[in-house]
N, C-alpha and C positions, 0 to 999 in steps of 0.2 A: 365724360364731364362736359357740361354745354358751355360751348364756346361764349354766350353771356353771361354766362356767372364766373367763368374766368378772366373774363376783361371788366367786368363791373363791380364783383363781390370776393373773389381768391383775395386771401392774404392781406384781409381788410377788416381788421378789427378795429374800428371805429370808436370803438368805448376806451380803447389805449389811449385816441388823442384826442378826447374834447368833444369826439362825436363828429370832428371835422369829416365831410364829403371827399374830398382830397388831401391824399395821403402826405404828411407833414415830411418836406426836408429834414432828416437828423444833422444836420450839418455840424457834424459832431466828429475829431480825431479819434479822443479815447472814452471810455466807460467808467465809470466805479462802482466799487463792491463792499457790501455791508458787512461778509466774513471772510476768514480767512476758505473755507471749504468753498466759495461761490469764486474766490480768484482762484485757487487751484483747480478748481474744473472747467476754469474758462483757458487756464494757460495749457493742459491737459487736451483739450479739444474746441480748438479754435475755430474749427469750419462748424461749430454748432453754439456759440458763445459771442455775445458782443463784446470783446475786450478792445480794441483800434480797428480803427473804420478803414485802414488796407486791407483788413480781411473781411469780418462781416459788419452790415450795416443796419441798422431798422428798415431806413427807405430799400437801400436792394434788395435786400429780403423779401419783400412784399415782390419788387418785378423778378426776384428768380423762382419764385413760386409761380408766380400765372408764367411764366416763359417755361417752366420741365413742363407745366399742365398741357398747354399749346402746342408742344413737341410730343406728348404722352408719353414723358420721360420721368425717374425719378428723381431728378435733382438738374437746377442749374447755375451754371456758373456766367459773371455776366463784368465785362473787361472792359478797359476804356479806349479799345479798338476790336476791329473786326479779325487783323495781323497779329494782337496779343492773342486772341482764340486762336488763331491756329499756332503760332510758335508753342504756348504753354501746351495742347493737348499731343504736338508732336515729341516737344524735349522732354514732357513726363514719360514717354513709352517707346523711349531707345538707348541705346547705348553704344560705344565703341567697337567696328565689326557688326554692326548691325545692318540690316538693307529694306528700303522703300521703293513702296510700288507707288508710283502715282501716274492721273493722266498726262496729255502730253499739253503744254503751255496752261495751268493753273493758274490763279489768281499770280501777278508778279510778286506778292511779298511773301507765297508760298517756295517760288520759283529760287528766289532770292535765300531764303532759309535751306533750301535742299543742295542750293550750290555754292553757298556762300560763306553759309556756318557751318552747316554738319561736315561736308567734307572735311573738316579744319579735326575732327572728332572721330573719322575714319568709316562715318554714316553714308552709304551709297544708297544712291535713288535713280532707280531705271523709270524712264519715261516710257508710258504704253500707248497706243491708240485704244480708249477705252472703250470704243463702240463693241468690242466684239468681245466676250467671254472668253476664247482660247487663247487672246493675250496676255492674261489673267494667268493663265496657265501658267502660260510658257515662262513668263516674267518671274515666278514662284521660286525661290529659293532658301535652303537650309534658316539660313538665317535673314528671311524676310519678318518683320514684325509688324507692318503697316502697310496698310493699300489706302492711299489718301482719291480721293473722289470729288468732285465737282457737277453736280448734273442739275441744270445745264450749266454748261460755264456761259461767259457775259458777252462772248463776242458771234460765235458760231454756231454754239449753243448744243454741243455734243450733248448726250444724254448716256447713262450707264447702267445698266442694268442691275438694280441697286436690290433684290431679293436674290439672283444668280451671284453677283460677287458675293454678297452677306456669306451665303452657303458655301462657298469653296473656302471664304476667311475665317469661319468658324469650326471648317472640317481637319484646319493648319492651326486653330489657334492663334489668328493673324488678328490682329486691332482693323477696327475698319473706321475711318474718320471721313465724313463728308460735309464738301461746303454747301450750306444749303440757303445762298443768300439769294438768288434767282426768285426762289419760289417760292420764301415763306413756310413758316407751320401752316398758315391758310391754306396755302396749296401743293405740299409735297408735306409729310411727313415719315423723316429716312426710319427712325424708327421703326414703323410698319411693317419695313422691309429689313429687319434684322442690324440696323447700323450698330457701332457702340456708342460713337460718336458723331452729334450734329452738330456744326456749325454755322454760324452765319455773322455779318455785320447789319447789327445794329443801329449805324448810320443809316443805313437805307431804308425799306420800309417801315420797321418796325417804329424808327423815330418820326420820319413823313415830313420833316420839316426842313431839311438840312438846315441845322443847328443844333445837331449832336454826335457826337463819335461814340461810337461802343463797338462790342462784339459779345455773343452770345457761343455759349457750350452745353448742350447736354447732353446727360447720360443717365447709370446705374451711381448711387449714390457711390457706392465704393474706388469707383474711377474717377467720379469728381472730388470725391475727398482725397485722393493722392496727389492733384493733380495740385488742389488750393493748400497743400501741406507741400509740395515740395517746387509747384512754378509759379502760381498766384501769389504768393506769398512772399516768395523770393525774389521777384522780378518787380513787388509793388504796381502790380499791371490791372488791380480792380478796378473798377468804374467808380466815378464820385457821385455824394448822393443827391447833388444837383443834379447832373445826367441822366443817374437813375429815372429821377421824377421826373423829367422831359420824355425817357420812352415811356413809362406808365402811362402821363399824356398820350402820346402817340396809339399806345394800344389801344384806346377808347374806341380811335376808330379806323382804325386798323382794316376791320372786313368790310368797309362803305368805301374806302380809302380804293381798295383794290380792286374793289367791283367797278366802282365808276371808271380808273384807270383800264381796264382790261374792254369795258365796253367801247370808250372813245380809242383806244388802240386797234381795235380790228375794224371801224371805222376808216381809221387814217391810213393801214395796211391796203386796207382793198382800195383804195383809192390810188398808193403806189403802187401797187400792181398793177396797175395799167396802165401805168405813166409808161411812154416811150425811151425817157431815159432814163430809166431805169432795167437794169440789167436783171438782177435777181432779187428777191428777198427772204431773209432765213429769220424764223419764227417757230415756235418748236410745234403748236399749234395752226401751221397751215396747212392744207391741203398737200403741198408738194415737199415738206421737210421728210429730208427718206426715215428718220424714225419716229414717225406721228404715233403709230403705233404704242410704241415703249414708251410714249410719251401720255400717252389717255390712260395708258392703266396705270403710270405714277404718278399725274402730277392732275390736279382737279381745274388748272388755271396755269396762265403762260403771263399775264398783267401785260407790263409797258414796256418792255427791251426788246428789240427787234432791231436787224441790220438790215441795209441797202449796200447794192454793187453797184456804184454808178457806171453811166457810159460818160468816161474821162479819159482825155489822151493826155492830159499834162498837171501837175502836180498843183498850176495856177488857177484852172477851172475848177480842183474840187475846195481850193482856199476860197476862189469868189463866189461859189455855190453855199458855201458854209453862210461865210459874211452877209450872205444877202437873205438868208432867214431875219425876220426879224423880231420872233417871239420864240427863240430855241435861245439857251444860253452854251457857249462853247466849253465844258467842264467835264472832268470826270465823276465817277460815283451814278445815282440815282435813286432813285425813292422818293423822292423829296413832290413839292408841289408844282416846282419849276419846270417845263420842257427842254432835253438835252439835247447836243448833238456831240461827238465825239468823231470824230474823221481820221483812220489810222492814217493816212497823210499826214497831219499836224504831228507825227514823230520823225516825216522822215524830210530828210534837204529835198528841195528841187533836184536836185543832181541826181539823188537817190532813188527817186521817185521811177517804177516803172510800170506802164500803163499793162503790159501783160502778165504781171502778176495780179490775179484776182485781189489779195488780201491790201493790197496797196490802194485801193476803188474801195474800200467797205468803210461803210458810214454809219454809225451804230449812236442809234437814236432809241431817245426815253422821254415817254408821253408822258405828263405830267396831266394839273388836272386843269387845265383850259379846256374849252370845247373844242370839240373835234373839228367843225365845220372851221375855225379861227384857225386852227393848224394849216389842213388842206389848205386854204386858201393864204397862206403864208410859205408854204411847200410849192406851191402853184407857179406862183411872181419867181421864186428860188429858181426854179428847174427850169425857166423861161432864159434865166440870165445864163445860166450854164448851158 
């Protein structure tokens, strides 16, 4: 399906609202019904029924149809965080005495549900180093149900070999769920590579604005239907149909969004590469990331997340290095238009702070869409003061 006519024309039938270009807010709780048989088929089956707007909506509708297209999935589900998608697709497909495979430091509110809640339910989750397939292995047990996955994740940018796990999780019968907020459907889609389940947040590019929260799921109709019957439903975790119509927005431009972003980022990259203080930089798309490789045959695009190691010997220089940008804003998240910086410093005291751990120097920056030349020369003055 061409990716213009799923961001201009999917799930836009026009003649429903007035012929309007842009698709109308239903800013609407519940529905009514002219029979008694058009309520009973709506209370019957809800995930295909507009009966209350916690479950389905007119406006989401429209964005979870171009969202499974964009994944080349058959259905999506679409939540009013990126934390609701992963809680709902995990508490739909475990139980008590159950066990998870996942990588090793995922998303923190993935991290936080596998050790926070589930244990409380007798759900165990072994942490693997996903880089390598035999971990995969070895990790496997009677009663594993889930291999949860993140490629790349947002800081180091591990990558997993997302066709090799598919194939061991499918040979066990194992659910495979990935975050796939890195890369976009534009440019990863797990799918492809046998997932069952994608995920991602929807706050980030797919909105572009930061000024919306979602989270996006997809799958086989049959998995998202159990998922909106027994966790979307229950947890009232859908997206509102204002939100909705913000990412729709945002999809319009979506793959101009990304292009531009990924061009002025390997711009602003080669230019810290040669900086003297700078120590390293990990990019899943450079040159020296050790799996470039696994990374060209999944992912068509790497965009704006990119880390720095600085040369820092104290917890003060990389606060005044921070401060002294003056067109980066100091926040978490990404996507949006803004340029970030994120300093895993700012989590830790002075006291804590120690210069010979690498991970303590990593400076994890997001190129928004300023020109690149404006960055540089804003990065320049910075790494002058430090």
């Amino acid at each position: 399906m061409d990716i213009s006519y799923i961001l201009n024309e999917l799930g836009e039938d026009r003649s429903q609202y007035f012929n309007a270009v842009s698709p109308p807010i239903v800013q609407t709780s519940n529905f009514a019904f002219d029979t008694f048989e058009e309520l009973r088929n709506a209370f019957a089956n809800e995930e295909s029924a507009f009966l209350y707007s916690r479950g389905k909506n007119p406006t989401v509708d429209i964005l979870s149809k171009k969202l499974a297209a964009l994944d080349g999935a058959e259905d999506a589900l679409v939540f009013n965080s990126g934390a609701s998608a992963i809680y709902c697709s995990i508490m739909a497909n475990v139980k008590s005495g159950d066990h998870i495979i996942s990588i090793k430091k995922p998303y923190s509110w993935a991290t936080r549900l596998f050790d926070n809640v589930l244990t409380r339910f007798g759900v165990e989750t072994t942490y693997i180093d996903g880089t390598k397939i035999e971990n995969f292995h070895e990790a496997i047990r009677p009663e594993t149900k889930i291999i949860y996955l993140e490629t790349p994740n947002t800081l180091t940018y591990e990558i997993q070999d997302l066709a090799a796990v598919s194939q061991l999780a499918k040979s066990l019968d194992i659910i495979t769920i990935v975050d796939n907020s890195y890369c976009t459907p534009i440019y990863q889609k797990p799918h492809d590579f046998g997932i069952d389940l994608s995920l991602q947040s929807g706050t980030k590019y797919l909105g572009g604005h930061s000024d919306v929260l979602a989270g996006v799921l997809t799958g086989s109709k049959e998995m998202l239907k159990k998922i909106f019957n027994e966790q979307l439903l229950n947890t009232g975790s859908g997206i509102s149909p204002f939100n909705a119509w913000l990412i729709l927005r945002g999809l319009r431009t979506l793959p101009m969004r990304l292009e531009h972003i990924s061009k002025s980022t390997l711009k602003v990259i080669d230019y810290l590469k040669k900086h003297p203080k700078i120590e390293k930089l990990i990019f899943p798309f450079d040159e020296n990331f050790p799996q470039l490789e696994l990374a060209r045959k999944q992912m068509k695009g790497a965009c704006g997340l990119f880390t720095i190691i600085i040369k820092a010997t104290s917890h003060h220089q990389i606060e005044r290095f921070t401060y002294s940008l003056k067109h980066f804003l100091v926040a978490v998240s990404w996507g949006g238009h803004e340029s970030l910086i994120l300093p895993q410093a700012g989590g830790l005291s002075p006291e804590d702070f120690d210069p010979t751990i690498e991970r303590h120097r990593m400076v994890r920056i997001y190129i928004g869409f300023e020109d690149p030349e404006y960055l540089i020369s804003d990065f320049e003055q910075a790494l002058e003061v430090l």
